[in-house]
N, C-alpha and C positions, 0 to 999 in steps of 0.2 A: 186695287193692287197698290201695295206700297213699291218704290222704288227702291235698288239697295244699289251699293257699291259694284255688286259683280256685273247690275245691269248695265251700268254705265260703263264697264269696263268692255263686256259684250257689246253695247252698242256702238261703242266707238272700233271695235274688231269687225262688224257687219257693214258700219261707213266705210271701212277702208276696203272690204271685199266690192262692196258699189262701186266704187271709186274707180275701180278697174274696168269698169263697163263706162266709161264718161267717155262720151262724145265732144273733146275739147279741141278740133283741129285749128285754131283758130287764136285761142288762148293758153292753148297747150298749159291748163290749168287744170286739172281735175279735183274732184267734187265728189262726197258719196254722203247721204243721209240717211242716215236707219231712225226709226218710229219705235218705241216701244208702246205694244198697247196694251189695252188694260190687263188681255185672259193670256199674258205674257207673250204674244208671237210678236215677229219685227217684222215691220214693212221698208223696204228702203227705194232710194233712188239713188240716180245721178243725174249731172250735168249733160244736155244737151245743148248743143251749140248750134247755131244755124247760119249762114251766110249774109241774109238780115238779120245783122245782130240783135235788132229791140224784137225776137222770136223766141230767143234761146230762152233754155230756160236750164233753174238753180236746179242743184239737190236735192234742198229742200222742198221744193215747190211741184218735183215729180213726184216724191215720196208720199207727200200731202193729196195731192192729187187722186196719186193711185190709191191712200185710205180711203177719201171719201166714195172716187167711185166703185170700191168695196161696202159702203154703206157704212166707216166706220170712222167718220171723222169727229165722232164726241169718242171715241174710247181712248185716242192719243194720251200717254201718262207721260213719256218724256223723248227727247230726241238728241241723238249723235249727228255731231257734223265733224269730216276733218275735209282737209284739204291741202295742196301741194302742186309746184311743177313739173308738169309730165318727163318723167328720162326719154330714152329712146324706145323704151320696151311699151312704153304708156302708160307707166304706174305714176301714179303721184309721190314726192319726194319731200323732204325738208322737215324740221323739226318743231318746226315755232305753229302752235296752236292758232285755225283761222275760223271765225265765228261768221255765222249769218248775217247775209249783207240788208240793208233796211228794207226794201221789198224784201225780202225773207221773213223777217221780224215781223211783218205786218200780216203775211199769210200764215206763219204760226201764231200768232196772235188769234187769228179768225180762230183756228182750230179749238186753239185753246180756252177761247171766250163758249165757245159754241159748248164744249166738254164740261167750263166750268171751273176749269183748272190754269194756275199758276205754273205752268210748265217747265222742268229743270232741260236745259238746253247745253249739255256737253260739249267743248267742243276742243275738238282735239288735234293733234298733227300725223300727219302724212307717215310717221316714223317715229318713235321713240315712245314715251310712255308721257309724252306731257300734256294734262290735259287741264282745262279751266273750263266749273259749273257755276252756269247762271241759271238765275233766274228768270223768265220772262218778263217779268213785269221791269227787272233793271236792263235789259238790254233796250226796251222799249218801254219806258215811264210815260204815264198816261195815254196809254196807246188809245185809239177810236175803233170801236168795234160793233159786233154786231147788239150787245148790250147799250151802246148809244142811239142804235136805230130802232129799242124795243121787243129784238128777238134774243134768244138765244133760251 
């Protein structure tokens, strides 16, 4: 499956619906990541937060998660992330486009070594229409993967 314009347009619409599901009491920051995979469906997550902070976990990293344990973590083609601070209602807020933090980068990375693929990683705001596409390989240059330890 090739990616187009309206995917990424969709997927950064399905990050912000996750987004609403982020369990962020803590950093009152919410977080939504949608997947698109190969036979076109989206997987997403969010942000869970934990009270032993080094528990919580990214958007990205549930999203991933719940592909793989679907059995579907080489079919990943591209990924939305946005993110913003929670109002009162719990929605994430704010305009300015927030990307994947370095533990993110390296579990997409995983995915995307395992797939095969240079992954296009969307990443968009909380509100408005502004979004900035990377590529994986420049968010994370010379990344170590599972290609370095002879699998993939």
């Amino acid at each position: 499956m090739t990616e187009t314009a309206s995917d990424a347009t969709a997927l950064i619409a399905a990050a912000r619906t996750a987004a609403l599901h982020a369990h962020a009491p803590y950093s009152r920051f919410a977080v939504g990541a949608a997947l698109l995979m190969a036979d076109g469906s989206v997987i997403t997550g969010a942000n869970v937060e934990n009270a032993s902070y080094g528990l919580s976990l990214c958007a990205e990293t549930v999203a991933i998660a719940t592909a793989s344990a679907a059995g579907r973590l080489r079919e990943i083609v591209a990924i939305g992330v946005i993110g913003g601070a929670m109002d009162a209602d719990g929605k994430a807020t704010g305009t300015t486009p927030v990307s994947p933090c370095g533990r993110c980068r390296q579990v997409i990375n995983e995915a995307a070594q395992m797939g095969g693929r240079d992954l296009p990683v969307h990443c968009g705001a909380a509100e408005g229409d502004a979004v900035r596409t990377y590529r994986l390989s420049d968010l994370l240059p010379d990344a170590f993967g599972p290609a370095d330890l002879g699998i993939g």
